[in-house]
C-alpha positions in Angstrom: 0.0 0.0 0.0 1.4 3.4 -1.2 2.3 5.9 2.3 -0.8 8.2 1.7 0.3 10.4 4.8 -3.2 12.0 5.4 -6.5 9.7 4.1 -10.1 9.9 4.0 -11.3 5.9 4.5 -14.4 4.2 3.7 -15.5 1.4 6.0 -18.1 -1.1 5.4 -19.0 -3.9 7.4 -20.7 -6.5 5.6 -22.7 -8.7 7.5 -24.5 -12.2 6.8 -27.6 -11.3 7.8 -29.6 -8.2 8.0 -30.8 -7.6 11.5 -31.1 -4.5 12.9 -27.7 -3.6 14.1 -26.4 0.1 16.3 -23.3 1.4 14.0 -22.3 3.2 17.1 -21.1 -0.4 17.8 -19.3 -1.3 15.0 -17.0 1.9 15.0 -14.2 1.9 17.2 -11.6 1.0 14.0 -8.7 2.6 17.0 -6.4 -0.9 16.1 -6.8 -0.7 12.4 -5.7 3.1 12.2 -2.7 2.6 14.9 -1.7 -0.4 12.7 -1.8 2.3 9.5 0.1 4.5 11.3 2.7 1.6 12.3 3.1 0.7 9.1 3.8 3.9 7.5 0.4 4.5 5.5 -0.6 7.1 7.5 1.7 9.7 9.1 -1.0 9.7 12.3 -4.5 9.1 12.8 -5.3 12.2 15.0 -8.1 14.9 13.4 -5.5 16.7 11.1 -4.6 13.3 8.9 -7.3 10.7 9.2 -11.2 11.1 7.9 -14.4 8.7 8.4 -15.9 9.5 5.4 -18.5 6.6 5.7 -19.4 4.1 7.5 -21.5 1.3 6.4 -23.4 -1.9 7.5 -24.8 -3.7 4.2 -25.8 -7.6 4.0 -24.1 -9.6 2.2 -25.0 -13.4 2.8 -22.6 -15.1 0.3 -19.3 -13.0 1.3 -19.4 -11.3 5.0 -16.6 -9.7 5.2 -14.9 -5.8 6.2 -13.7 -3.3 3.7 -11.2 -0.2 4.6 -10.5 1.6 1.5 -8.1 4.8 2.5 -7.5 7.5 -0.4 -5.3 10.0 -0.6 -6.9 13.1 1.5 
């Protein structure tokens, strides 16, 4: 993954089922952003260099999975 320094990431949790579910619960990405970070993607994920542009909870029965797709900000 190219060092993007400050993103804007789309998250989407896909789910195999689709019950009612609180995205407030589903948010806290905190490991995923330090790991980012750790790796030299990002230069930090304070305010100033990372953005939650969406966040999503779709169904998808055949292929549950979790998508993070950072762009360049």
């Amino acid at each position: 993954m190219p060092r993007l320094g400050a993103a804007v990431a789309r998250v989407r949790c896909l789910f195999p089922d689709p019950r009612r579910r609180d995205p407030t619960n589903y948010a806290q990405w905190k490991p995923l952003w330090d790991a980012l970070v750790r790796a030299g993607v990002l230069d930090d994920d304070d305010a100033s260099h990372l953005r939650v542009a969406s966040f999503d909870l779709p169904c998808d029965a055949r292929r549950p999975r979790s998508e993070v797709e950072p762009r360049p900000w």
